[in-house]
Every structure is written in C-alpha cells, then in structure tokens.
N, C-alpha and C positions, 0 to 999 in steps of 0.2 A: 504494500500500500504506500502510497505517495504520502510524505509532507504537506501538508497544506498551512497556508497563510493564514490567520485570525480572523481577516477580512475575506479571505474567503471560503473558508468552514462557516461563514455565517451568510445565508442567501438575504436574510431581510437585518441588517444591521441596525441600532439603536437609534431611534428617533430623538434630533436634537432640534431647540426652538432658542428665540432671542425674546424678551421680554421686558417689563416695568415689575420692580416690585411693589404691589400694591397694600400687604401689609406683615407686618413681622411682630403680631401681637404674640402668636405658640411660640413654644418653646421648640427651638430645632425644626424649624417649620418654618415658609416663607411665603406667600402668597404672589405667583406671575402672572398678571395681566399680559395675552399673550394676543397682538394685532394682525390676521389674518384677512389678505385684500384678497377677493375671488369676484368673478366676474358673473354678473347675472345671468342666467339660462336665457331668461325672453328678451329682455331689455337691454343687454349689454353693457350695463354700467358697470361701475367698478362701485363692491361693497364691503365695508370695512367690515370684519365679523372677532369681536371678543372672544377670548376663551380666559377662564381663570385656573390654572393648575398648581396645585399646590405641591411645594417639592419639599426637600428633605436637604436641608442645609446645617453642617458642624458649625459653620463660621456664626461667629454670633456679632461681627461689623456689621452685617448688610442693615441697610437703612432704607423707606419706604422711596422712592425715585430712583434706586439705582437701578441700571440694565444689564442686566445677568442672563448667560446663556444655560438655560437646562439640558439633561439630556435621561430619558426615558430609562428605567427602574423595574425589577419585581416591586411587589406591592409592596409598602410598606406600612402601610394601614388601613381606616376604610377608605380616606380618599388620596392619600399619596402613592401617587405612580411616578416622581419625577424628581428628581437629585438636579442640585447648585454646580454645574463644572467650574467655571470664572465668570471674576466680575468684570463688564465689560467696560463700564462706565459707574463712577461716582456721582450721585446725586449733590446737587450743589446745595 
C-alpha cells in the first residue's frame, strides 16, 4: 500500500470561515458572526446571509470586534462544532 498525504487521505477536508466576534460572554467559548454573500435564484441580486457559530476558543484575549478565522471540529457540545485557529485582526 502506498503512503499517502494528510490532504489526501482526506477526500472532504475541514471547513474553515472568517468572521466578527460577536460575543465572549462563556467561558472558553466565543460567538462568530459569520457574512455569507450568495446570489439570488430568481432575482439575481446579491444577499448578505448571517450565520452565528459558536467555536471553542483557549485564548481568553479575544475581545467582541475582533476577526478571527475558525475552522470546523467534532462536537464539542450541544452547539459547538467550531474551534478559534488565529486572530486575524484586533478590534480597535
């Protein structure tokens, strides 16, 4: 049997998002406003679409404005599916 790569023993690799933190009240917990633009099936416009995913963050810096890139998790509770990789940006 052949060696194979990390990347590619894995046919569907981990889903990763860029986001706003919109709150860091839990403990080890952070809340990503996550801005998704897709384009309308009948009218073609272009529409902004929220998602709130809540990840699973050690760092206990992160502050409500910063943009932090997640990246998709087993579960880690009832609603955390998603882990803090870096911070992209500092909230001013």
């Amino acid at each position: 049997m052949s060696e194979q790569s990390p990347a590619e023993a894995r046919p569907n690799p981990r889903k990763v998002r860029e986001g706003r933190i919109t709150s860091t009240g839990m403990d080890k917990t952070v809340v990503v406003s996550v801005i998704e633009r897709v384009r309308h099936p009948r009218y073609a416009k272009t529409v902004q679409r929220t998602k709130k995913l809540y990840a699973h963050s050690e760092a206990t810096d992160l502050k409500v404005g910063d943009r932090v890139r997640v990246q998709e998790t087993r579960p880690l509770s009832k609603l955390k599916r998603w882990r803090v990789i870096d911070v992209l940006e500092r909230a001013r």
